[in-house]
C-alpha positions in Angstrom: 71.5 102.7 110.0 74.2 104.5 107.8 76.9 106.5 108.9 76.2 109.9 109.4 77.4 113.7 110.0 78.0 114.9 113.0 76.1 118.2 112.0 72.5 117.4 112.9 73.3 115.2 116.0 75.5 117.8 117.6 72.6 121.0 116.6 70.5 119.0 118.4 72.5 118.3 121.3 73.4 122.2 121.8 69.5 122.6 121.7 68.4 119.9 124.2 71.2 120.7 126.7 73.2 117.5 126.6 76.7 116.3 124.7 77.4 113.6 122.0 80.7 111.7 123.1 83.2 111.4 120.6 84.8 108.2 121.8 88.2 107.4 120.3 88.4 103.4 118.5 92.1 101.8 118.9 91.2 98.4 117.4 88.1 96.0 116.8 87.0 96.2 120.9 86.8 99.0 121.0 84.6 99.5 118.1 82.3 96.7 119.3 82.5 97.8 122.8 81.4 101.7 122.2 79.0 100.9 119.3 77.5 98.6 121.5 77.4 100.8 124.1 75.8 103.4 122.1 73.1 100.8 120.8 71.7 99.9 124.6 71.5 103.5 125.7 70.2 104.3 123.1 72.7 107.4 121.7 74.1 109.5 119.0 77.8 108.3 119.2 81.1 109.5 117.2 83.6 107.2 117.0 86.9 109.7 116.9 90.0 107.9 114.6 93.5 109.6 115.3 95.7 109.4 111.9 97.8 107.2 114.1 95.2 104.8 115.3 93.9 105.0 111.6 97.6 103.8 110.3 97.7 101.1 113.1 94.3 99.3 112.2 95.4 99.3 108.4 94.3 102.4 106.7 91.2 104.6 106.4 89.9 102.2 104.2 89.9 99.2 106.7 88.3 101.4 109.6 85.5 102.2 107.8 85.0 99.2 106.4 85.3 97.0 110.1 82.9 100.0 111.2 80.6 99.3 108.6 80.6 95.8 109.1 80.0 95.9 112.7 76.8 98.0 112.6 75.3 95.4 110.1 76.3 92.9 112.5 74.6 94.5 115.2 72.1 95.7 113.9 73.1 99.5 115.0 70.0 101.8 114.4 71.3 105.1 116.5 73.3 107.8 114.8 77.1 107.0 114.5 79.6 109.7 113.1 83.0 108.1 111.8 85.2 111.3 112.4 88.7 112.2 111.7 90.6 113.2 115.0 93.3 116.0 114.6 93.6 115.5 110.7 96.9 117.5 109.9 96.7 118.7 106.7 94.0 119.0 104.0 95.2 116.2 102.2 95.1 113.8 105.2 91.1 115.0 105.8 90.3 114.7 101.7 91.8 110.9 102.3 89.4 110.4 104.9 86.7 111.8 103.3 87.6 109.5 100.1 87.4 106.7 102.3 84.4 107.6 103.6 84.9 109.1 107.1 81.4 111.2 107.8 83.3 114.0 109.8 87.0 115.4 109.9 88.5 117.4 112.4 90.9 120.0 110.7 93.7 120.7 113.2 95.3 124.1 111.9 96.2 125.5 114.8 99.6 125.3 115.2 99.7 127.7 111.8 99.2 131.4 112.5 95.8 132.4 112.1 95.6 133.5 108.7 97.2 129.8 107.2 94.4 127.9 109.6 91.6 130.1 108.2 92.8 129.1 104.5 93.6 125.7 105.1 89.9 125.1 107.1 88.1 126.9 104.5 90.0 124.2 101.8 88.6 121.1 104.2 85.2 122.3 105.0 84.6 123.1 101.2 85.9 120.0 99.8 83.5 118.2 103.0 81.0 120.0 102.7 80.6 119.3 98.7 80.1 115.5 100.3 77.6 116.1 103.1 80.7 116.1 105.7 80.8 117.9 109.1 84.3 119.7 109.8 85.8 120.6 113.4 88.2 123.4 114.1 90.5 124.1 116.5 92.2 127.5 117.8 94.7 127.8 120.5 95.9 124.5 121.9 94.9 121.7 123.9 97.6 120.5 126.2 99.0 117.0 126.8 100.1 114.2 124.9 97.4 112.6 121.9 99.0 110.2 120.0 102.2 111.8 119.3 99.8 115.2 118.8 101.9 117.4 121.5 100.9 121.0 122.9 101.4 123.2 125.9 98.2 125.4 127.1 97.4 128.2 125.0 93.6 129.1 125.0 91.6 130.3 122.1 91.0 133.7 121.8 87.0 135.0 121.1 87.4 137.7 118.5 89.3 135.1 116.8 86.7 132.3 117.2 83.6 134.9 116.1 85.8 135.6 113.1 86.9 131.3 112.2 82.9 130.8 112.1 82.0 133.6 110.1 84.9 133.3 107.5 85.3 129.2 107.4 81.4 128.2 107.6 83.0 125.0 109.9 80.4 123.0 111.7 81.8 122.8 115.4 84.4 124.7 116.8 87.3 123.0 119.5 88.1 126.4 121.8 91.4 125.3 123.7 90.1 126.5 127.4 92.7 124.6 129.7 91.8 121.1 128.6 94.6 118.6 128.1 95.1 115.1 126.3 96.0 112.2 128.5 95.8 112.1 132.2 95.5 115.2 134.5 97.8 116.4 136.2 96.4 117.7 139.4 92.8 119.1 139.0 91.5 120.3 135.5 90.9 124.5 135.4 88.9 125.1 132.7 88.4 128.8 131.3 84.2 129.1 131.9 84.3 132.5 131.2 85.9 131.9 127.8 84.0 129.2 127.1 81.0 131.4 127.5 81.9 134.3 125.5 83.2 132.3 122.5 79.6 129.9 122.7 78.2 133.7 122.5 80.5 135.0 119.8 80.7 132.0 117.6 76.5 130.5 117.9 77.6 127.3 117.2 78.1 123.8 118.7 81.6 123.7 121.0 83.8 120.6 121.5 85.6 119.7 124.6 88.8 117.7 124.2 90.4 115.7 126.9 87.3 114.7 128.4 89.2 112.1 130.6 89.3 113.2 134.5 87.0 116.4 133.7 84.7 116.3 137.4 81.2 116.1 136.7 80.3 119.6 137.5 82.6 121.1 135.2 81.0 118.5 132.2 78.0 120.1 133.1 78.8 123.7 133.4 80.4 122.8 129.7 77.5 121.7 128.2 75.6 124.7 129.7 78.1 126.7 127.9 77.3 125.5 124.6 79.4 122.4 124.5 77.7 119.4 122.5 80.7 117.1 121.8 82.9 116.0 124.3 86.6 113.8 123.8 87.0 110.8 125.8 90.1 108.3 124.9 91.9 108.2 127.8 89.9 106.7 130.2 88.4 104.1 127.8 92.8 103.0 127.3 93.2 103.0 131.2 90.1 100.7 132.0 90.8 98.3 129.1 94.9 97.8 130.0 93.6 97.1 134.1 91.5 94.4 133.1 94.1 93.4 131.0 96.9 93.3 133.5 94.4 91.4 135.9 93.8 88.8 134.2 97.4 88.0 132.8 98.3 88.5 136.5 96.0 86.3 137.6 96.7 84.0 134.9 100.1 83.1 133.8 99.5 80.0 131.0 96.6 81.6 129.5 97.7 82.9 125.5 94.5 83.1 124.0 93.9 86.7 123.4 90.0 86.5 123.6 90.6 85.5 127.3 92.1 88.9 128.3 90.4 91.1 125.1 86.7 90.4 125.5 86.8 91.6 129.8 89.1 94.9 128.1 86.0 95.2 125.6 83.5 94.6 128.6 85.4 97.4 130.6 85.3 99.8 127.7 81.7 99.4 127.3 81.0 100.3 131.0 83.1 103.1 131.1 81.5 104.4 127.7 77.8 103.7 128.8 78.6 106.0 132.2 80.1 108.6 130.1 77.0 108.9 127.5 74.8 109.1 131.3 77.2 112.0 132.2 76.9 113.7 129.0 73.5 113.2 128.7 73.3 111.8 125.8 71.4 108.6 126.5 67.7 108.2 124.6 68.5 111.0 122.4 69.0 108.8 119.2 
């Protein structure tokens, strides 16, 4: 199957009650392991590419192309989404776009609101002309992404009603108390927020720093109007256990496929149990 937008499969999501996991690739496991995943459970999947992770596996070029590749391999025939995490700038989402990433995220929100209305309405019109999806954000999402840094500051609704109306964006990324990277303590998300702007705005939400959210609050999310949810986080913790395990356990081994393929095995489980959370699975 090609690579697609995330447009329909995340309409459809909001619809049917459940959330498409946008799961973050790193390197080649992890784009085996999740689109393998996705495959057996049969599940919309959007594989999430930070500009830094992007850089790292050799340009935009190169990640669409190993994606590519892979799904041919595999014969993937569920929905996959190749999506820009936190682009920075419009030109960094037009690159993407060029190289033929299916979804950008526009990340305007450190601007005041007036530059990240002007500088979304330049990314979504430029996407859209290509049959792109485009993500927002407003406030900010706390935590530590990849050298993406933020303190807590949710999103504010009147401003969310008026991003949709003004930008025509496809999802919208509502900070509500969400943070990048591990938790500190347990996560307090803003539900009555959440519900206001799912009201104001009539669109599919995103939830970022899916890592460590309990169960009952991914839930209450999707109920709210939340169709994509981040994971990263806990896909890098499971992999670098198994890692240190076996080079514990082992201290001659040195070929890498002895300690990468159990990583790759353990990002796989983690990602099949997320798509169970989110509901996600036979929904391709």
């Amino acid at each position: 199957m090609a690579l697609v937008s995330m447009k329909e499969m995340l309409v459809k999501a909001k619809a049917e009650g459940y959330a498409v996991g946008q799961f973050n690739i790193n390197n080649l496991e992890w784009t085996q392991a999740i689109l393998q995943a996705a495959e057996e459970e049969k599940s919309p999947v959007i594989l999430g590419v930070s500009e830094g992770a992007g850089k790292y596996m050799g340009g935009f070029i190169a990640v669409v192309h190993m994606v590519k590749g892979l799904m041919e391999s595999y014969g993937i025939t569920v929905p996959v989404a190749i999506h820009l995490d936190h682009g920075s700038s419009f030109d960094k989402c037009k690159e993407a776009i060029d190289a033929g990433f299916t979804s950008v995220m526009i990340d305007a929100s450190h601007h005041s609101f007036e530059e990240n209305i002007e500088i979304t309405s330049k990314v979504v019109e430029y996407a859209h002309a290509k049959g792109v999806s485009v993500e927002a954000e407003l406030g900010t999402v706390g935590g530590d992404e990849d050298g993406v840094i933020g303190g807590i500051m949710y999103a504010d609704p009147e401003e969310c009603r008026k991003m949709v109306e003004l930008t025509d964006i496809d999802c919208l990324a509502p900070a509500l108390g969400s943070v990048h990277g591990p938790y500190k303590g347990e996560p307090n998300l803003g539900f009555k927020e959440m519900e206001e702007i799912s009201n104001l705005a009539d669109l599919p939400l995103v939830l970022h720093g899916g890592t460590g959210i309990p169960t009952k609050d991914i839930q209450r999310s999707i109920s709210l109007g939340t169709a994509k949810i981040n994971v990263n986080t806990e896909n890098q913790i499971a992999a670098t256990k198994v890692i240190r395990e076996v080079l514990d356990n082992d201290k001659v081994v040195y070929d890498p496929r002895k300690f990468l393929a159990p990583a790759r095995e353990a990002i796989k489980a983690t990602v099949i149990g997320k798509i169970r959370e989110f509901g996600s699975s036979q929904k391709a």
